[in-house]
N, CA, C and O atoms as CSV, one atom per row, in Angstrom:
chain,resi,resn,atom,element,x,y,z
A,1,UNK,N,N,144.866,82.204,159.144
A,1,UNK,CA,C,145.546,82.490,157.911
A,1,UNK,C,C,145.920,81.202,157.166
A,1,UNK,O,O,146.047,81.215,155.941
A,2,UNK,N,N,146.079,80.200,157.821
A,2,UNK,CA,C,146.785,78.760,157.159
A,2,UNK,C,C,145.445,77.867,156.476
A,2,UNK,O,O,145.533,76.918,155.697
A,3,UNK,N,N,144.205,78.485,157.028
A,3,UNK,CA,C,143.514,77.797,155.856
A,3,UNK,C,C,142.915,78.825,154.979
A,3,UNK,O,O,141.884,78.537,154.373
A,4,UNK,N,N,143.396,79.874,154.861
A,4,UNK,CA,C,143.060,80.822,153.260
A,4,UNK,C,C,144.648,80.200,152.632
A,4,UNK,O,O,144.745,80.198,151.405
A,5,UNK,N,N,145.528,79.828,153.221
A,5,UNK,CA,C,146.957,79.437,152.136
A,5,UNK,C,C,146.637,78.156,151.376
A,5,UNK,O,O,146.613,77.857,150.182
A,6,UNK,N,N,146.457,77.664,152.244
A,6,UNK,CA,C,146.096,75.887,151.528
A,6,UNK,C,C,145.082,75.841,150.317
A,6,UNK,O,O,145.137,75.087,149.346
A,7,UNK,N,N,143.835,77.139,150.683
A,7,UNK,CA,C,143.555,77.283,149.012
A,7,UNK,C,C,143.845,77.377,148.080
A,7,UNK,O,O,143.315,76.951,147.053
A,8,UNK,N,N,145.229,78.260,148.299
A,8,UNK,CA,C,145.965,78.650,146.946
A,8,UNK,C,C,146.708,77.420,146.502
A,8,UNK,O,O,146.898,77.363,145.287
A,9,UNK,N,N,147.186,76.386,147.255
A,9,UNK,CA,C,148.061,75.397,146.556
A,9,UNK,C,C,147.325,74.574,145.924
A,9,UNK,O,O,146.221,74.149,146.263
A,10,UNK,N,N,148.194,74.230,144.577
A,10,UNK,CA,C,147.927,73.176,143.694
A,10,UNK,C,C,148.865,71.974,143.600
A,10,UNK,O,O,148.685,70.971,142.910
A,11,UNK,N,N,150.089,72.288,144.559
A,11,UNK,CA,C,150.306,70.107,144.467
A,11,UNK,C,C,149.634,69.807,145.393
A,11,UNK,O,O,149.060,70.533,146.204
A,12,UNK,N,N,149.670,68.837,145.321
A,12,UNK,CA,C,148.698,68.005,146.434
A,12,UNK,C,C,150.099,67.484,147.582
A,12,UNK,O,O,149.966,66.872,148.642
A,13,UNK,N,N,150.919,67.788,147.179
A,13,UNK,CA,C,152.085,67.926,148.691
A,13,UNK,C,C,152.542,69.395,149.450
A,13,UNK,O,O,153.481,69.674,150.197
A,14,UNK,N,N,151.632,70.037,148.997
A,14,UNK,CA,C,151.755,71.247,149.891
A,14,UNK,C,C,150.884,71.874,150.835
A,14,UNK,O,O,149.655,71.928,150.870
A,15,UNK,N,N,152.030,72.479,151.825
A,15,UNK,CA,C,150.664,72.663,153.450
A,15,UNK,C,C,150.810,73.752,153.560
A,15,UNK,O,O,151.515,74.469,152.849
A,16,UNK,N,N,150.348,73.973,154.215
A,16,UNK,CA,C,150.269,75.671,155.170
A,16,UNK,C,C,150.596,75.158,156.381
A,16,UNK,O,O,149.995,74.147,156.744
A,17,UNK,N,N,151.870,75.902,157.468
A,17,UNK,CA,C,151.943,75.109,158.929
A,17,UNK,C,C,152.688,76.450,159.278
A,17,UNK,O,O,153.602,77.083,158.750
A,18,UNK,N,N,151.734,76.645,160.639
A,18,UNK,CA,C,152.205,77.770,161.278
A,18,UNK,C,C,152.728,77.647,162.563
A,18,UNK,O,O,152.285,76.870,163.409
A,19,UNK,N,N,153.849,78.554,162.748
A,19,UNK,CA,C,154.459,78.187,163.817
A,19,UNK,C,C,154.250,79.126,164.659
A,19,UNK,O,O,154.375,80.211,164.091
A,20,UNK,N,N,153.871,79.277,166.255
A,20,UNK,CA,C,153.576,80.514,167.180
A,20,UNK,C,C,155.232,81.435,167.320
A,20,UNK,O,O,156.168,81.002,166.648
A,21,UNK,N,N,155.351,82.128,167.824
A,21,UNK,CA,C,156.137,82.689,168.301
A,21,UNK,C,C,157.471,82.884,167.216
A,21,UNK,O,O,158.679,82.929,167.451
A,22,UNK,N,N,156.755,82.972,166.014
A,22,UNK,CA,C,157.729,83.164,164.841
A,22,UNK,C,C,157.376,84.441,163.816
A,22,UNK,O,O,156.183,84.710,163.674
A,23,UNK,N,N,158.093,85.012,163.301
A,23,UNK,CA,C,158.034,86.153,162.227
A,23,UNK,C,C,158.092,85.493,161.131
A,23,UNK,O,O,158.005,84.278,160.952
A,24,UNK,N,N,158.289,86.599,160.169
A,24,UNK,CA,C,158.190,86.453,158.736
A,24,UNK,C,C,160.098,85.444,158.092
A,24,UNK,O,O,160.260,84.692,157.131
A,25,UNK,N,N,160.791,85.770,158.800
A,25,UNK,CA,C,161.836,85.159,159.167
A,25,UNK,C,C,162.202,83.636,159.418
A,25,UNK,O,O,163.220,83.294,160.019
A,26,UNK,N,N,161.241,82.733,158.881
A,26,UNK,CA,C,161.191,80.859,159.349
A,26,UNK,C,C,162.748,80.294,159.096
A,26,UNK,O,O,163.430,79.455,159.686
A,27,UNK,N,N,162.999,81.214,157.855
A,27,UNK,CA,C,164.337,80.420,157.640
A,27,UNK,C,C,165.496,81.032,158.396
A,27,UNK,O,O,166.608,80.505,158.363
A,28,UNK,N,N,165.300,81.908,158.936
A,28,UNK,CA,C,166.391,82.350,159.842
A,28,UNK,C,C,166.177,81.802,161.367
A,28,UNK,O,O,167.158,81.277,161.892
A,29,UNK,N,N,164.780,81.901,162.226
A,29,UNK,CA,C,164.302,81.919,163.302
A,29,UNK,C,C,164.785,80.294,163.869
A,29,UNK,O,O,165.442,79.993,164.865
A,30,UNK,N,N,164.167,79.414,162.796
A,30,UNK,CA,C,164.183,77.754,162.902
A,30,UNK,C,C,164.479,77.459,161.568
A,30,UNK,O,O,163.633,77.378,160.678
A,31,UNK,N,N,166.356,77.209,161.357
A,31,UNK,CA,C,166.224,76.835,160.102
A,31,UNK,C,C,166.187,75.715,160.130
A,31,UNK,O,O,165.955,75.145,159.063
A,32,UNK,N,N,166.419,74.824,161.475
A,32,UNK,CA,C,166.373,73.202,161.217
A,32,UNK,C,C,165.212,72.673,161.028
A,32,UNK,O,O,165.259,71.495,160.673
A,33,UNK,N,N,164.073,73.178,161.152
A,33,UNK,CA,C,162.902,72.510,160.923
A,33,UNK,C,C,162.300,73.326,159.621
A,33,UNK,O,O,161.658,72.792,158.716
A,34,UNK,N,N,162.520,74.242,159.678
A,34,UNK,CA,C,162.535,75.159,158.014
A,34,UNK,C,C,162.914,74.293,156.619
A,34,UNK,O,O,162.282,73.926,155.627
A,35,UNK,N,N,164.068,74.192,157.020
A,35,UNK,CA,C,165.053,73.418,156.021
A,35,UNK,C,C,164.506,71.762,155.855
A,35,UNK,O,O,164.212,71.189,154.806
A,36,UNK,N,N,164.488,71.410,156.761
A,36,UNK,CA,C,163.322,70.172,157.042
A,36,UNK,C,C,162.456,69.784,156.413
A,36,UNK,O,O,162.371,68.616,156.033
A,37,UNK,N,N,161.460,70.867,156.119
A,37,UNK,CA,C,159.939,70.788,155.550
A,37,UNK,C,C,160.413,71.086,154.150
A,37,UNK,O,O,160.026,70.388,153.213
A,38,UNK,N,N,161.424,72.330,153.937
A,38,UNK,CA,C,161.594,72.415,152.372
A,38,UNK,C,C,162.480,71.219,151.870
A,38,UNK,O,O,162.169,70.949,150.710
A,39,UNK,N,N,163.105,70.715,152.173
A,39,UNK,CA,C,163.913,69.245,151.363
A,39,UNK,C,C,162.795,68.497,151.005
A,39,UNK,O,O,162.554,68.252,149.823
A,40,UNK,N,N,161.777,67.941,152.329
A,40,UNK,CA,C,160.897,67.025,151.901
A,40,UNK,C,C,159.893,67.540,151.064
A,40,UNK,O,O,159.403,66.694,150.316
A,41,UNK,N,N,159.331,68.964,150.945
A,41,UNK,CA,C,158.787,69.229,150.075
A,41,UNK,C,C,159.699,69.120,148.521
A,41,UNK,O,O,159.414,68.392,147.571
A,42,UNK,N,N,160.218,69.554,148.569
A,42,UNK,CA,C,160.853,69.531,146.951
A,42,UNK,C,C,161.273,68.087,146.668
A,42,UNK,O,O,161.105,67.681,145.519
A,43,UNK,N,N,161.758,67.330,147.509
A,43,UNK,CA,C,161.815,65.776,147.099
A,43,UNK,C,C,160.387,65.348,146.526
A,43,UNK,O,O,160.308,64.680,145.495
A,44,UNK,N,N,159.363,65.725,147.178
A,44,UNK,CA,C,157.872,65.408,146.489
A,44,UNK,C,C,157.772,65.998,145.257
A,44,UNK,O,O,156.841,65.438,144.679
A,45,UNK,N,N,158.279,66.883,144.527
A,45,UNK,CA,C,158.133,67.278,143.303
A,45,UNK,C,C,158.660,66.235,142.110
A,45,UNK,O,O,159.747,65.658,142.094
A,46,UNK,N,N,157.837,66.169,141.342
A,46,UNK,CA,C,158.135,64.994,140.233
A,46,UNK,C,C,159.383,65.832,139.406
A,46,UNK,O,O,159.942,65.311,138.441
């Protein structure tokens, strides 16, 4: 599934990263590494 997502993005700072043993739920399940990836993503936004 994570490389049909990465098609759809258009910044060039965005990934697809999947985690095993997780639901639809990332920000509840693991928010420290959730929260993690979204700061540094949005810091990459001009």
């Amino acid at each position: 599934m994570a490389a049909w997502e990465r098609a759809q993005f258009q910044h060039p700072e965005s990934k697809a990263i999947g985690w095993e043993g997780t639901g639809h739920w990332l920000h509840q399940e693991r928010p420290g590494e959730f929260n993690s990836l979204l700061i540094a993503w949005l810091a990459s936004l001009d």
